[in-house]
N, C-alpha and C positions, 0 to 999 in steps of 0.2 A: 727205206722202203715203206710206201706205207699201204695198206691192204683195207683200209678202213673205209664201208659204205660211203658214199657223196651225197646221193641223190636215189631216192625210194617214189614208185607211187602212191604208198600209201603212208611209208612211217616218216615221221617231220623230227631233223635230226636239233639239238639244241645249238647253242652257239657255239664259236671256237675256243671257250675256255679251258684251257691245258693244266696239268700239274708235271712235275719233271721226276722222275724216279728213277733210277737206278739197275739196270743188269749188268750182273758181274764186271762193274765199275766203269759201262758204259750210259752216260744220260742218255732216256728215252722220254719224248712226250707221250701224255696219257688225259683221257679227258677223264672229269673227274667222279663219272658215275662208272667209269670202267670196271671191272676186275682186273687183278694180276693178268689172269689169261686172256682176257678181249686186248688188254691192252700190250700184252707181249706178242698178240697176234697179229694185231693191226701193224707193230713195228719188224714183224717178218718174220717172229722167233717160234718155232713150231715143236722145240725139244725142252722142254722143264726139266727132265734132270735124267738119270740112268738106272735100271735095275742093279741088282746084284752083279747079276750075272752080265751086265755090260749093253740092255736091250735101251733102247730112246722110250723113254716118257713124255707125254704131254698132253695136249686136250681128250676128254672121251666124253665121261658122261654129263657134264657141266653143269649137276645140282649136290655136287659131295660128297655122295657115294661110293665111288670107289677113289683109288691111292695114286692114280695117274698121274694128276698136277700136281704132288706136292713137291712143292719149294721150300727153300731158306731165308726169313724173312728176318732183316734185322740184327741176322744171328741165329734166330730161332729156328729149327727144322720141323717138318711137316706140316708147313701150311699150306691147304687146300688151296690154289688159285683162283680155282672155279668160279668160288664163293666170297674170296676176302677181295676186298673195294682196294685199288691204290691211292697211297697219297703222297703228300709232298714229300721228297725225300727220301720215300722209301727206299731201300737196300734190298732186291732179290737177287737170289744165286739160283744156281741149279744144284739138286741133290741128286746124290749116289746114294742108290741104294737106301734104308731103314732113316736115312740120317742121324744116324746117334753116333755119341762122340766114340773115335777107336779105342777108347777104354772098357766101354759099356759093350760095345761088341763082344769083345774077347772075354767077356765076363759068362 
């Protein structure tokens, strides 16, 4: 699916240069001034990860301020979509909840 503008009358889009990245171990193309979230949106994916309490997360305010986009990046949990650029290779997941490992929870 791809959801990605074609054609504007006013904004002039660049060329078809793609990078290949990763959600939960499915390849997705992504051009490469994307973000995580433009470019998980353009490929149809509208949920980044779950509350606690079991609610869907995903785009809101799409300058970093609030905790909606964060993903698993790499490994790594809490990174803002909004704001971090994809690149080749990357590795996202969807996070539950805090994202910290169930040790640190229970602590």
């Amino acid at each position: 699916m791809d959801r990605r503008i074609k054609s504007h009358p006013i904004l002039e889009f660049e060329g078809e240069e793609t990078v290949t990245f990763y959600f939960e171990g499915t390849p997705l193309r992504a051009k490469p001034s994307d973000t995580i979230a433009s470019a998980l949106i353009a490929n149809g994916i509208d949920i980044f990860g779950w509350t606690e309490k079991g609610r869907a997360r995903g785009f809101f305010c799409a300058i970093g301020k609030c905790s909606s986009c964060l993903v698993v990046v790499n490994g790594t949990p809490n990174i803002r979509a909004c704001i971090t650029k994809v690149k080749e290779g990357m590795k996202v997941e969807r996070q539950i909840g805090r994202g910290m490992p169930l040790w640190e929870e229970k602590q």
